[in-house]
N, C-alpha and C positions, 0 to 999 in steps of 0.2 A: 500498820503491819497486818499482814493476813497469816494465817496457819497451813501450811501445804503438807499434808501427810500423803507418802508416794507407800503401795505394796509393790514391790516386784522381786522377782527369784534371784536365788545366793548366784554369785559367778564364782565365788570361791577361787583358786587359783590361776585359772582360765581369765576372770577377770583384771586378775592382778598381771595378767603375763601379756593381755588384749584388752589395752584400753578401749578400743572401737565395742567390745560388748557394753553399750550402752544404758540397755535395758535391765542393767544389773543392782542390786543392792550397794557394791563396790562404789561404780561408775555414773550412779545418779543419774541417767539419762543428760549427764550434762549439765545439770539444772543447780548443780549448787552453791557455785561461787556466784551466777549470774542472780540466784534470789536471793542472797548473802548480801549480795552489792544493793538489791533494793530493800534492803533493810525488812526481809521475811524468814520468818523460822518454817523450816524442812525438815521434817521429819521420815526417812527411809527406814523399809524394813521389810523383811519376807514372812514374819509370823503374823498370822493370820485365822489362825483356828481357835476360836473358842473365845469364853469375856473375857479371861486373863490375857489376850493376846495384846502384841501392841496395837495393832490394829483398832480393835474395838476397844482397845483406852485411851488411844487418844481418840477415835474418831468423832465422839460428841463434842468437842471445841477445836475441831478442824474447818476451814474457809473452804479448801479445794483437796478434793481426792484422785490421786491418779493412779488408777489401778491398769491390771495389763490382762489378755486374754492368756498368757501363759504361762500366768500364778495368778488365777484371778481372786482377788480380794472381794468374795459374795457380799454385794450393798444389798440386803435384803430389808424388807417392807422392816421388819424389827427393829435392825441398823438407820433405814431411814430416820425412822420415826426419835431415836435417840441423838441422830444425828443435827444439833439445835442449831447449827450456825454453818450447815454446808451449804453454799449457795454454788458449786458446781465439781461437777466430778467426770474428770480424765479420763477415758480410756488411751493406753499409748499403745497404739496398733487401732485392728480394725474389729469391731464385734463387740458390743455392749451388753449382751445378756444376763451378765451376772450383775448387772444393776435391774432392781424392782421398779423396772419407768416408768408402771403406774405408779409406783409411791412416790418417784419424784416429780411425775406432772404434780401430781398432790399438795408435795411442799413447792414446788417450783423451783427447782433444783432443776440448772442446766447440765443438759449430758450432753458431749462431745464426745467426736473419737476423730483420730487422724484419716479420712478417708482416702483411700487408693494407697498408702502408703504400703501395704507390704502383698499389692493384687498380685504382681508380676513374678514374685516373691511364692505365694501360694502355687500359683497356676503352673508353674515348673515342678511343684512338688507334687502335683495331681498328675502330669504327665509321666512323671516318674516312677509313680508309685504304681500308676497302669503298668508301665515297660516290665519293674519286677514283679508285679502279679503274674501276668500275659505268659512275657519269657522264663517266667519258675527260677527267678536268677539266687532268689536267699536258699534254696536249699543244693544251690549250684554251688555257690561261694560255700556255705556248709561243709560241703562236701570234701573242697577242697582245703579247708582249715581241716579236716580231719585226716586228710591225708590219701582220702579214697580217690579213687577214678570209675567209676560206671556211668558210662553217658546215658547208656539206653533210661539208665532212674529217673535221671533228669528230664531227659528228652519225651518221655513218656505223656509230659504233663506242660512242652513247653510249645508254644499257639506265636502268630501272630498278630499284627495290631491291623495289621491291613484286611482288609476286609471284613470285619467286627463294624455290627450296630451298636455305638457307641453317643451315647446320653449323659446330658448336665440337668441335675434336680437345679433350677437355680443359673440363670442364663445373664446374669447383674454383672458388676465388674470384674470378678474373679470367672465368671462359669464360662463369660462372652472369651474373655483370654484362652481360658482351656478351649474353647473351641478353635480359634485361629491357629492354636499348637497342636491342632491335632489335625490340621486339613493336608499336610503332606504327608502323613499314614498313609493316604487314599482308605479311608474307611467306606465299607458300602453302606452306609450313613450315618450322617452325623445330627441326633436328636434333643430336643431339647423341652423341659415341662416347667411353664413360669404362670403363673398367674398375670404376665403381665408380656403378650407379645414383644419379639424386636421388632423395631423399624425395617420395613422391607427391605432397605438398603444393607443393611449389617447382617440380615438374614442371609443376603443373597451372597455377601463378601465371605462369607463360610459355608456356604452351601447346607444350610442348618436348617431342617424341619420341626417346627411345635405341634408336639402332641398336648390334649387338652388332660386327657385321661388317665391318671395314674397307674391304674392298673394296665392299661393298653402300652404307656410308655414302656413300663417295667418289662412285661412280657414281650418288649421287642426288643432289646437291648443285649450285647452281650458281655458289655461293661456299661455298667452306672457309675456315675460321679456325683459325688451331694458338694451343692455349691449356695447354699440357702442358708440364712441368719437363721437361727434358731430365736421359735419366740411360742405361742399357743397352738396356733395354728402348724408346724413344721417339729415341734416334741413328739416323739416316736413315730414319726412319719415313716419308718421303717419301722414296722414290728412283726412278730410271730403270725401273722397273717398275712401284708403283703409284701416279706420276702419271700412268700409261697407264692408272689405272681411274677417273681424271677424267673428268668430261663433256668432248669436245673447248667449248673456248671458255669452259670456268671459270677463275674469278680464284680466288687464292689468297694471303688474308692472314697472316703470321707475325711477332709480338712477341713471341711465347714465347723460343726460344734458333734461331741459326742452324743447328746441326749437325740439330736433329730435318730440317730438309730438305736433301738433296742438291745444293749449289751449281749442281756442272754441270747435274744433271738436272733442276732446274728452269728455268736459265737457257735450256736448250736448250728445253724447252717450249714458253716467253716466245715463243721465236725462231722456231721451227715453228707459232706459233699452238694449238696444242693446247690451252695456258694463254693464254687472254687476257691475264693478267697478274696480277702478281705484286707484292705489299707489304708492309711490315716494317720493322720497325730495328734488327732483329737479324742477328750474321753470324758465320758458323763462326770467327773467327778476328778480334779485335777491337783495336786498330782496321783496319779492314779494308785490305787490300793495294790499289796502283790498280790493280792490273792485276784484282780480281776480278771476274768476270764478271757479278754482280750490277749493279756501277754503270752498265753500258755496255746490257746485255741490252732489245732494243724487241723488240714483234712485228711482225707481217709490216706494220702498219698504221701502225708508228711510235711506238706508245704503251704501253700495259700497262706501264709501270717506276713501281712508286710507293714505291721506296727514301729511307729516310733514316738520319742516323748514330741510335747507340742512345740516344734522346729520350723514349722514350713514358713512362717510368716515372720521369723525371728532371726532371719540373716544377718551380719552384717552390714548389708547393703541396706538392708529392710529397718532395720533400727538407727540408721543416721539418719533416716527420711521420717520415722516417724517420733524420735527424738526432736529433731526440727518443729516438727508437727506439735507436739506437748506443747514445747516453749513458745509458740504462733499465740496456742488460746489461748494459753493463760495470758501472755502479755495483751492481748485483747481484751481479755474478761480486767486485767489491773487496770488498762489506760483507757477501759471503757469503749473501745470499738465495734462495732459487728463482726460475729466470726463468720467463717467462711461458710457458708449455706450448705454447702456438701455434708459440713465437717459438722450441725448439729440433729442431733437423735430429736432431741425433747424440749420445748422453751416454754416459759409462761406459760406452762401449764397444758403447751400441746404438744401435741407428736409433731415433728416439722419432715419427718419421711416414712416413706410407704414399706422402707426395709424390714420392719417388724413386723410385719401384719397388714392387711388393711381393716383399717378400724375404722369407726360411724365418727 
């Protein structure tokens, strides 16, 4: 018998009324008659903050931890290190950051995560979140919930996607999609900044230029998109100094993780107008505090806020495929198989992909 401790967020009524929300404390991702039947104790639960939590009471005589990127359960070098009998830890979704994968190459503690499971998923909410940045659609709808009509307010601040220089931080499975969803825009170009070229071929199927240069990307751009793992290398990769190498009056979309941008330094942008605005559902610190400045942040015009909580990769659709996904490894890691090569972060002690970083 192995110990499965799962974190993931309350679904509270929602759950109870949509069984398909999987990813829920409710719903078990599915997983609990079928570890029932192999005669293993599951442990669920959404509290997660602090040593009283359940989380970090049970997690020192837990086997396998399945945490999620949209309550994520922080496995920090500390937790590692108490954690005496984890020999592997879940993510369900895509994005492992809130595990310390130095400290589990360390202990040898395998990380997994369900790859490509919720790309297609993200990559809509990237385009999306362009459209009402661009078109100034939340302070349109705004408007209209208050009963007003003034087009000229609206219209004052509202742009098209066509013809906009438009950029992916991060060109991998999520950034390469936002670019094929963005080729009938007709944008007058469509850029992109990886450490790691595309193949000539997929470059050319989206008519997509690499810039090497950060600061040159930036300053061409009239939308940015972050589409990059967050790890040492990509932490504040937006800060107080090169959203100063933004176009004044670009939007800037982020689903990737919150920490690759600078809370303050973007909100102050918003606010200053530098940054037309700003979109995402991701936030340095989850679930986000009310005081964070993210929520509150308009520019000078009233608009540019096109924040939500972390949704984009947590569809319906997006959670039976990465539901699927959980219950693959672990029955792999039980009946002792290889997992899917895509699907591992960290093994025996290595990195087994270049998504974090590249490291020596």
């Amino acid at each position: 018998m192995v110990k499965v401790l799962a974190i993931l967020y309350d679904g509270g009524k929602a759950a109870e009324e949509e069984p398909r929300l999987l990813g829920t404390v409710e719903n078990k991702l599915g997983l609990s008659e079928w570890l029932k039947e192999r005669g293993h104790e599951f442990i669920v639960t959404s509290d997660k903050e602090g040593p009283n939590s359940v989380f970090q009471r049970e997690l020192p005589t837990a086997d396998i931890l399945i945490t999620t990127p949209f309550h994520p359960g922080y496995l920090t070098r500390d937790l590692v290190e108490k954690a005496k009998n984890l020999k592997l830890a879940v993510t369900a979704g895509v994005g492992s950051d809130h595990i310390d994968l130095n400290a589990a190459n360390e202990k040898k503690i395998l990380v997994a995560e369900v790859t490509g499971s919720n790309v297609v998923s993200v990559a809509e909410h990237v385009v999306m979140s362009m459209l009402l940045l661009v078109r100034n659609f939340v302070p349109a709808h705004e408007m209209i919930r208050r009963g007003d009509w003034v087009v000229s307010d609206v219209a004052r601040n509202t742009f098209d996607l066509e013809g906009k220089v438009i950029g992916t931080i991060g060109a991998g499975r999520i950034g390469y999609r936002v670019l094929q969803r963005l080729v009938p825009f007709d944008a007058a170009e469509l850029l992109y900044y990886d450490y790691n070229p595309l193949p000539a071929e997929a470059e050319k199927a989206v008519g997509a230029k690499r810039v090497e240069d950060l600061k040159e990307f930036l300053g061409k751009c009239d939308v940015v998109t972050v589409n990059a793992p967050l790890h040492e290398g990509t932490k504040d990769l937006i800060n107080k100094e090169t959203v100063q190498w933004m176009k004044k009056g670009a939007w800037l979309v982020n689903t990737a993780r919150g920490a690759i941008c600078n809370a303050e330094a973007v909100a102050e942008a918003v606010k200053s107008g530098h940054l037309n605005g700003y979109a995402g559902d991701v936030w340095n610190v989850q679930p986000a505090p009310k005081e964070h400045p993210w929520r509150t942040m308009l520019n000078p015009l009233g608009g540019g806020n096109g924040m939500t909580p972390h949704v984009s990769g947590t569809s319906i659709d997006a959670q039976a495929r990465y539901a699927a996904g959980v219950k693959k490894i672990i029955e792999n890691f039980l009946d002792g198989k290889e997992q899917t090569p895509s699907d591992v972060i960290v093994i025996n002690g290595e990195y087994a992909t270049k998504a974090y970083g590249i490291r020596k």
